[in-house]
PATIDREN-292378 format. One record per residue (C-alpha): residue in one letter; y negated, z negated, x. Coordinates in nm, 3 decimals. Layout:
BEGIN
<fise><res>a</res><Y>Y</Y><Z>Z</Z><X>X</X></fise>
...
This chain:
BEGIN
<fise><res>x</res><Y>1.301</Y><Z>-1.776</Z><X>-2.223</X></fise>
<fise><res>x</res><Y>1.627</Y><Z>-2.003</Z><X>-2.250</X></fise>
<fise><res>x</res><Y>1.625</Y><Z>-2.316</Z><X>-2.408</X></fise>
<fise><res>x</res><Y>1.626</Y><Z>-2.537</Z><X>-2.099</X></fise>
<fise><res>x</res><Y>1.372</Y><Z>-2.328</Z><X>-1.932</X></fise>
<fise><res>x</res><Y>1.134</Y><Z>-2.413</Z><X>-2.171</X></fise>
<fise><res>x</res><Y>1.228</Y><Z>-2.779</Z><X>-2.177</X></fise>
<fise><res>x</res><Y>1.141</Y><Z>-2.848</Z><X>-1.792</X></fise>
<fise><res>x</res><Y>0.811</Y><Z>-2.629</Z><X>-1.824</X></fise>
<fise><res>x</res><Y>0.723</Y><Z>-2.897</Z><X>-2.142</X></fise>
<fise><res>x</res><Y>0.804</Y><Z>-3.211</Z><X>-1.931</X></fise>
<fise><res>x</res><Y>0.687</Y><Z>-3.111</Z><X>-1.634</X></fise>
<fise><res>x</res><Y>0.317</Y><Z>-3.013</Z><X>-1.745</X></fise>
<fise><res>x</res><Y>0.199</Y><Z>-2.883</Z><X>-2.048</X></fise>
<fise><res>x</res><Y>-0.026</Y><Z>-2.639</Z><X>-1.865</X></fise>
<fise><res>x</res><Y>0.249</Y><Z>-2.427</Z><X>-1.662</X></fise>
<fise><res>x</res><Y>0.352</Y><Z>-2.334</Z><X>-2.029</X></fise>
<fise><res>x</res><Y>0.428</Y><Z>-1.979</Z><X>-1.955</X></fise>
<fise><res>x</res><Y>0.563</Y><Z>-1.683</Z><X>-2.178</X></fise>
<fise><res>x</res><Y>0.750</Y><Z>-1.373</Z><X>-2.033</X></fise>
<fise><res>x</res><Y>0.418</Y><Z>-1.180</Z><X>-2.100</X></fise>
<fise><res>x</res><Y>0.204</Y><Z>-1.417</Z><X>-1.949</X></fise>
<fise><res>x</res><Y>0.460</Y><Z>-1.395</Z><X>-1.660</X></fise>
<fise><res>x</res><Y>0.428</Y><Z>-0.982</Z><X>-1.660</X></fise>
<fise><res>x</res><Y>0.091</Y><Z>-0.992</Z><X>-1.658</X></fise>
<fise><res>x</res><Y>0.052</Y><Z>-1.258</Z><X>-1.381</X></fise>
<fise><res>x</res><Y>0.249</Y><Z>-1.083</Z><X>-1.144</X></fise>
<fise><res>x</res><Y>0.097</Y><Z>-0.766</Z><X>-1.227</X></fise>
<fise><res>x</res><Y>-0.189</Y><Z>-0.876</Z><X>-1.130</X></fise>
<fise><res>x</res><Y>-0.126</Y><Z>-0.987</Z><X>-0.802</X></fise>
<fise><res>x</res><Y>0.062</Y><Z>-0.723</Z><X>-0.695</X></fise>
<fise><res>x</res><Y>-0.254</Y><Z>-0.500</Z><X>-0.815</X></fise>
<fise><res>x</res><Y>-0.463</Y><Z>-0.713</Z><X>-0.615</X></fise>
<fise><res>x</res><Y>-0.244</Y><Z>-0.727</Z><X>-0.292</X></fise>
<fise><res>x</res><Y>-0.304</Y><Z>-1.105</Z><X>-0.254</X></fise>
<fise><res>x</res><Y>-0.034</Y><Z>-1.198</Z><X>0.018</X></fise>
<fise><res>x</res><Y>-0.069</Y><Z>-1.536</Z><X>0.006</X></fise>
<fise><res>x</res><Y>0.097</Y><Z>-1.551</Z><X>-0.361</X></fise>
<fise><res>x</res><Y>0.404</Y><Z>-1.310</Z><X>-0.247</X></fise>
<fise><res>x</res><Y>0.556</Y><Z>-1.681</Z><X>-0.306</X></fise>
<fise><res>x</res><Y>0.454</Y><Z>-1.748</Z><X>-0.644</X></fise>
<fise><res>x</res><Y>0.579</Y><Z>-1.342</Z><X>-0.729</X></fise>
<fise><res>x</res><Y>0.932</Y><Z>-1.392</Z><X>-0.646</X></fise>
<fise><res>x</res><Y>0.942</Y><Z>-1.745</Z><X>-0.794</X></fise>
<fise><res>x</res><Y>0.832</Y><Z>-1.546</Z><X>-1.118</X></fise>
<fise><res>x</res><Y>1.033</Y><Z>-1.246</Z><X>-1.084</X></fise>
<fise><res>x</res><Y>1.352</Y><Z>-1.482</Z><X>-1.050</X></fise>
<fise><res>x</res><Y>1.256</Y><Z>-1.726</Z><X>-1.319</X></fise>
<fise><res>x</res><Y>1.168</Y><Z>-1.504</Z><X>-1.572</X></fise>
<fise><res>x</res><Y>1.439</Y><Z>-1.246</Z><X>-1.456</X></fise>
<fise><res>x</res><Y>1.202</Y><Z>-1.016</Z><X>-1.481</X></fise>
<fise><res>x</res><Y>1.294</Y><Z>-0.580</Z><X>-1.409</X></fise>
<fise><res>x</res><Y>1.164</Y><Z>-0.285</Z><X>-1.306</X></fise>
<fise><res>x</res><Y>1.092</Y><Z>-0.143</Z><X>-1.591</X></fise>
<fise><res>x</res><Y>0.890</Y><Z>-0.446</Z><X>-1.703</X></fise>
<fise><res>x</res><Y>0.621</Y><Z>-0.454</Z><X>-1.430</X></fise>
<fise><res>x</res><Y>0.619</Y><Z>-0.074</Z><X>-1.439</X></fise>
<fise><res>x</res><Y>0.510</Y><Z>-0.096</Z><X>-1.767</X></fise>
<fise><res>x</res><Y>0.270</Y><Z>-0.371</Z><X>-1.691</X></fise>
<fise><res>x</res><Y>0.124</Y><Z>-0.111</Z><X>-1.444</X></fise>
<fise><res>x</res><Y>0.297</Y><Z>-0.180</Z><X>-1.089</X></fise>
<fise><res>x</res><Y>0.287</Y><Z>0.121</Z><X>-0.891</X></fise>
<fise><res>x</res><Y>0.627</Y><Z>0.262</Z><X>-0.777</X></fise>
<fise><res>x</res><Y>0.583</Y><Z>0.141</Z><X>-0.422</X></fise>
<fise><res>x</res><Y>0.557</Y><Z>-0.239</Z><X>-0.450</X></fise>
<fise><res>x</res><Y>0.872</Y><Z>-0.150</Z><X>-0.718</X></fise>
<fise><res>x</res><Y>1.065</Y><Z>-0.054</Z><X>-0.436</X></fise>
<fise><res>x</res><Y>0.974</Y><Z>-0.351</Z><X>-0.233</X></fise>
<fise><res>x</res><Y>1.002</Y><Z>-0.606</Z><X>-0.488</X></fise>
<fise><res>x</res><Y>1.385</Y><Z>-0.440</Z><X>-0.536</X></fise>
<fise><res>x</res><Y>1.536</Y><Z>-0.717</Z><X>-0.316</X></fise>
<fise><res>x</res><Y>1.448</Y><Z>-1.019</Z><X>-0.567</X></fise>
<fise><res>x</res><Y>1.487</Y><Z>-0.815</Z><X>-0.887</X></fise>
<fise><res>x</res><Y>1.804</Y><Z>-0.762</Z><X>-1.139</X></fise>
């Protein structure tokens, strides 16, 4: 995570402190879950964190939610 990434997440709130693992896992999880409600906070982690495929396929997203997470990813 950049520099002034990590500077807004520290003045904001000390509790959104987030790593890129943290940010793997998190999404991970709700795609595993198929909460639609958070398909918000999923893209807004996928584009912070610039997260890829190969990432959450590694976390254990299945190939299908991949494909239709393709649109937000690098």
């Amino acid at each position: 995570m950049g520099k002034a990434k990590k500077r807004i997440l520290h003045k904001t709130n000390s509790n959104l402190y987030m790593t890129r693992e943290t940010a793997v896992s998190k999404v991970s999880e709700i795609i595993k879950k198929s909460i639609t409600k958070d398909s918000k906070t999923v893209s807004m982690l996928i584009t912070l964190f610039g997260l890829s495929a190969e990432e959450l396929s590694e976390a254990g997203v299945p190939y299908e939610n991949l494909i239709a997470l393709s649109s937000i990813m690098q």
